[in-house]
N, C-alpha and C positions, 0 to 999 in steps of 0.2 A: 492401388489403395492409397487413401488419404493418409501421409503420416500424421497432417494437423492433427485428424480427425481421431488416430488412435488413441487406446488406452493408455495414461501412464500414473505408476503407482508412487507412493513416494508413504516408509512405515505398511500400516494397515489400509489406509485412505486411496483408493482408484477413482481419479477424474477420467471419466468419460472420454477427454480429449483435450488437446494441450493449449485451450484458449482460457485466460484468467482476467475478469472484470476487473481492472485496478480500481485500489480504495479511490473514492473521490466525494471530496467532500461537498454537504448540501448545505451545511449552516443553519440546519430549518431543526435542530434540537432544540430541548427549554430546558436547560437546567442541566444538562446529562442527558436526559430522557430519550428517546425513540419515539415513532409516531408512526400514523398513519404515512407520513410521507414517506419514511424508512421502508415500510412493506412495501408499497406500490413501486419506488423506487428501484431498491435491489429485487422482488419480485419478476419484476418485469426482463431484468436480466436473465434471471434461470430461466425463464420462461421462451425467453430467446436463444437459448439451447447453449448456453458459456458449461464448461466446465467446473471454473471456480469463480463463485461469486464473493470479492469482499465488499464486507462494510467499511464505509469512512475510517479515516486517522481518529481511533478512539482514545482520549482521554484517559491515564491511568489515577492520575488528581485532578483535584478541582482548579488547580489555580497551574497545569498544566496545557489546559484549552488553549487552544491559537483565539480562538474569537470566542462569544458570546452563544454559537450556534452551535458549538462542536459537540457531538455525541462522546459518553463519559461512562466509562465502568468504573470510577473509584468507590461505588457502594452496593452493597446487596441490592437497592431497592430496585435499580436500572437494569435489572435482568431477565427482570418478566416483559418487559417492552420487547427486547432482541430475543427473547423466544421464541415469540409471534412470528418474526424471520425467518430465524432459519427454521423451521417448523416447514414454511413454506417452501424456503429454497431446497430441502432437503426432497417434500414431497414432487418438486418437478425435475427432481435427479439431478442437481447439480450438486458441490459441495459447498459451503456454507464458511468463508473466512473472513478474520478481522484482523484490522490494523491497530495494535496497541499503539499508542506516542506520548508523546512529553514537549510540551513547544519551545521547552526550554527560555531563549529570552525570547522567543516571536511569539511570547505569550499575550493576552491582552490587547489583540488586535482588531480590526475592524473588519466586520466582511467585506469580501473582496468588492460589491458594487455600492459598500459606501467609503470605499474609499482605500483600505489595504494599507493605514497608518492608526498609528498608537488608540485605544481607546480615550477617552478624555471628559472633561466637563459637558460637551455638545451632546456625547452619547447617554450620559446621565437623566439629561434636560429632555430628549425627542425617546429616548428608546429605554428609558429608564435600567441602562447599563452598565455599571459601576469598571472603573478597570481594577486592576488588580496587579499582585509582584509578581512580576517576573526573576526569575533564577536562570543560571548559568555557570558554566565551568568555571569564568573569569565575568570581570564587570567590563565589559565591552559589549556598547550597544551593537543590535544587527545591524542597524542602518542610519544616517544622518537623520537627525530628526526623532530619531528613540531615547527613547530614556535607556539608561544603563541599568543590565540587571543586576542584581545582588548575585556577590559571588556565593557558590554552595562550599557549606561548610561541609566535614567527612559524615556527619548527623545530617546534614539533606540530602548528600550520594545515596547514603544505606536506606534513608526510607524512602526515597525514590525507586530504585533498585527493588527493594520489597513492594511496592505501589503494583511494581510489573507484574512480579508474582503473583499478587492478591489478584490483579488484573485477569491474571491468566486463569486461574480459579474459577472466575464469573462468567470466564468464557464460555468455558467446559458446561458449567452450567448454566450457559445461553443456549447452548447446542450449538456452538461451532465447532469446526473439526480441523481447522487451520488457522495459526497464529503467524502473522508479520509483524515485526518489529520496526516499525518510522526508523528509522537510524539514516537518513537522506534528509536532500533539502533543506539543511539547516536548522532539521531539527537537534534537540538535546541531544538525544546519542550520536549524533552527525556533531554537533557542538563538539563534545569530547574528542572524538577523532579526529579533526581538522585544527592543523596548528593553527590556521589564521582564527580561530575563536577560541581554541584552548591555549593557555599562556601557561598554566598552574607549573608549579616547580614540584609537587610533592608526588605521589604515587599515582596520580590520577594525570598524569603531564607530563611535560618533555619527551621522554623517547616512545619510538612509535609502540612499543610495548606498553607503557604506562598510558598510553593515551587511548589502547583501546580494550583497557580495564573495564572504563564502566560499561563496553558493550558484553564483554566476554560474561560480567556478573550479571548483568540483565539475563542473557540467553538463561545463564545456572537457574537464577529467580524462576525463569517462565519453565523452567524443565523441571524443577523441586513441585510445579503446581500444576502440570500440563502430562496429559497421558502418556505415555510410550509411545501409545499406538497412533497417536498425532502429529503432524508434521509444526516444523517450528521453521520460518523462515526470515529473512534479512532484509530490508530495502536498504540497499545501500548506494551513496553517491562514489562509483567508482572514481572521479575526479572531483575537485574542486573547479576546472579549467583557469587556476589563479596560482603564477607562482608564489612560491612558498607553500600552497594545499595541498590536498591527499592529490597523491597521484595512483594510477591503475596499481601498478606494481604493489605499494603498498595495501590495497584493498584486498587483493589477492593472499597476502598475510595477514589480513584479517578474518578473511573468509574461512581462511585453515583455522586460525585460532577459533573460531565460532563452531565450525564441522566437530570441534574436539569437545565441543559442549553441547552438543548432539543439536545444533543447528541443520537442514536437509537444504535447503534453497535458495540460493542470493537471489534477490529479486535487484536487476543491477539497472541504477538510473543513474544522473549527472546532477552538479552542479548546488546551486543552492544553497550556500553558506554565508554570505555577503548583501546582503542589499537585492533589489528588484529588477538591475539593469544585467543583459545577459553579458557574461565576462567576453573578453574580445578573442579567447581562444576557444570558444565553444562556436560551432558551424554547424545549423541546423536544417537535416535533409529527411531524406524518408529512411526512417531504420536507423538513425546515425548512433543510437549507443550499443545497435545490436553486436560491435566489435569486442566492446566491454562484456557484454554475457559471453561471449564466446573465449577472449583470453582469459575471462575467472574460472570458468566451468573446466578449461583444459586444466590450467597452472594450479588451482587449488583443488582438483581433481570433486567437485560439489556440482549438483544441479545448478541450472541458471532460470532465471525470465527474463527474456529479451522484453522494453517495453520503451516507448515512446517513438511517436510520428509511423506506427506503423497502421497501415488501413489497409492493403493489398493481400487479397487471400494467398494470390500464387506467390508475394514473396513473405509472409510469415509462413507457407508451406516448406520455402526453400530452407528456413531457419531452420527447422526444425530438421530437413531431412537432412542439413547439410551439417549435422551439429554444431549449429554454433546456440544454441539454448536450448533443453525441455522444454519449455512453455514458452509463449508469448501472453501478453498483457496488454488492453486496448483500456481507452479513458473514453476521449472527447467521441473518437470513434464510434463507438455505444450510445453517448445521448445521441447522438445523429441517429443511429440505425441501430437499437436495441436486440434487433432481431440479424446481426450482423454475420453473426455465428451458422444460423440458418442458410443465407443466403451465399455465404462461402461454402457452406458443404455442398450446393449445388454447384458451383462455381468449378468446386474441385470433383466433382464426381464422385462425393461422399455418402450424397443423398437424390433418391426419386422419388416424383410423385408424392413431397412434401411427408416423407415418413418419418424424419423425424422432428417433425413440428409436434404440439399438441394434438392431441387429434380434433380437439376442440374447432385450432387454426388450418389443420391442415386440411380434414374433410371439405371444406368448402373452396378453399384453395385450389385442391386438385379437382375440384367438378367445374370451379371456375375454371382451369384450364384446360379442360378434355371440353367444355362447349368451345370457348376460345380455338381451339386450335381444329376444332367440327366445322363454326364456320366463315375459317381463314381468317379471318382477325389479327391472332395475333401469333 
């Protein structure tokens, strides 16, 4: 038997099997909003038989958007859009999660294929897109070439901090049933953790305790406005790959400090706190941060998601059997082959005769291959 393929439960919430769609964002929002792109989009995933389907890196402010595209729960209005979702993800059996975030100073950017620098004049003029403030632990641009952001005073932590909350609220009543917290990549709450972007000297800074205050308060936020019965989980960049950044060991004490505020899941990636070029102690292979899920989930004794450069069914199988994560988490993998999930459980002898396709997909499938295989073909 498939371990991929087993059940595994985390609270009240049972995913079907231990494959989870990572957030990935489309840029194709207006305003906050959701669309038809968003259903067809994540739709198509459950439908490709994932486990957990999340939505993009959601917005918990307005002027916490990475670009001009990013999907936004900072208000009641933008909740009946992501209804519509998970409505659907729920009805083709997956489970249905979102990624809250804060872009902290990567705020105000451009979408990635115009360009992946500061918004400006040009954007105003062609796309009628104004930029906006970016905030941050410290006023330290991300990158040469950015503007510096305004440091946050203790009055923009707390209502940030409560933004999550309220965030988390909307969720609930979007009908998701899993929250992840951006805390990676350079985002804000990655911001605060990572000495190389946080400088602060007062309770929010210096020691690795005060530094991962504002994640520990966020979790509290999303737990004060987030069911029991729901899972709440972390992306976190286990390394910086940059001396002087987080390193593993410390993420690890962060993971414990989050589990004690009823956090269930590291979702553990790399990197991402500096600029766009990859750091020279990061070396990218197939699986290569699956080591990270695996020393968090022992040493902080918490779930893990293994997740990046992995595509191989037999070796996200071994992940999992060999505990080195509960779940894995595919991206690019997925828009290639949506249906990726499917085609692994044949792969592993999880599935025949397309049963667990839709039946929609599958009845025609398996007639196409009992003629196929009638006469030699294929």
């Amino acid at each position: 038997m498939s371990l991929l393929f087993s059940p595994f439960k985390l609270r009240d919430i049972t995913f079907k099997n231990r494959i989870a769609v990572s957030p990935m964002s489309q840029y194709r929002a207006k305003d906050g909003y959701a669309n038809n792109w968003h259903m067809v989009n994540l739709g198509r995933f459950a439908m490709g038989g994932a486990g957990l389907v999340y939505a993009e890196a959601t917005a918990v402010e307005v002027d916490g958007r990475r670009t001009p595209g990013d999907l936004g729960l900072w208000q009641d209005e933008q909740v009946e859009g992501l209804k519509q979702v998970t409505d659907f993800i729920n009805q083709e059996g997956a489970i249905p999660g979102i990624q809250l975030s804060h872009a902290g100073r990567k705020a105000s950017e451009r979408r990635p294929w115009h360009g992946e620098t500061p918004v400006d004049d040009e954007d105003i003029s062609i796309r009628d897109e104004a930029p906006w403030k970016a905030i941050a632990p410290s006023s330290i641009p991300y990158a040469d070439g950015w503007p510096a952001p305004e440091e946050m005073s203790d009055a923009d932590i707390e209502r940030v901090i409560t933004s999550f909350g309220e965030a988390a609220r909307r969720s609930k009543e979007a009908g998701f049933k899993m929250i992840e917290v951006y805390a990676a990549h350079g985002f804000l709450v990655h911001q605060f953790l990572s000495p190389i972007a946080n400088k602060r000297t007062d309770k929010w800074g210096g020691s690795d305790e005060n530094r991962r205050r504002f994640a520990v308060e966020v979790a509290r936020s999303i737990r004060a406005n987030w069911p029991e019965k729901y899972p709440l989980a972390f992306r976190l960049s286990a390394t910086d790959w940059l001396d002087g950044g987080v390193e593993v060991e410390e993420t690890v004490e962060t993971a414990k400090a989050l589990k004690a505020e009823g956090v269930d899941i590291i979702d553990c990636s790399t990197g991402g706190i500096s600029g766009k070029e990859r750091p020279r102690r990061m070396v990218i292979e197939h699986g290569f941060q699956v080591p990270f899920a695996k020393q968090i989930q022992k040493d902080a004794d918490i779930a893990t998601i293994a997740v990046g450069f992995l595509w191989d069914a037999k070796r996200c199988e071994e992940v999992i059997a060999n505990e080195e994560a509960s779940m894995i988490a595919l991206a690019r993998e997925l828009l290639d082959d949506p249906n990726w999930p499917l085609h692994a459980a044949a792969e592993l002898g999880a599935d025949e005769n397309h049963a667990m396709w839709p039946i929609e997909f599958g009845w025609w499938l398996m007639k196409r291959e009992r003629l196929l295989n009638k006469l030699g073909i294929k």
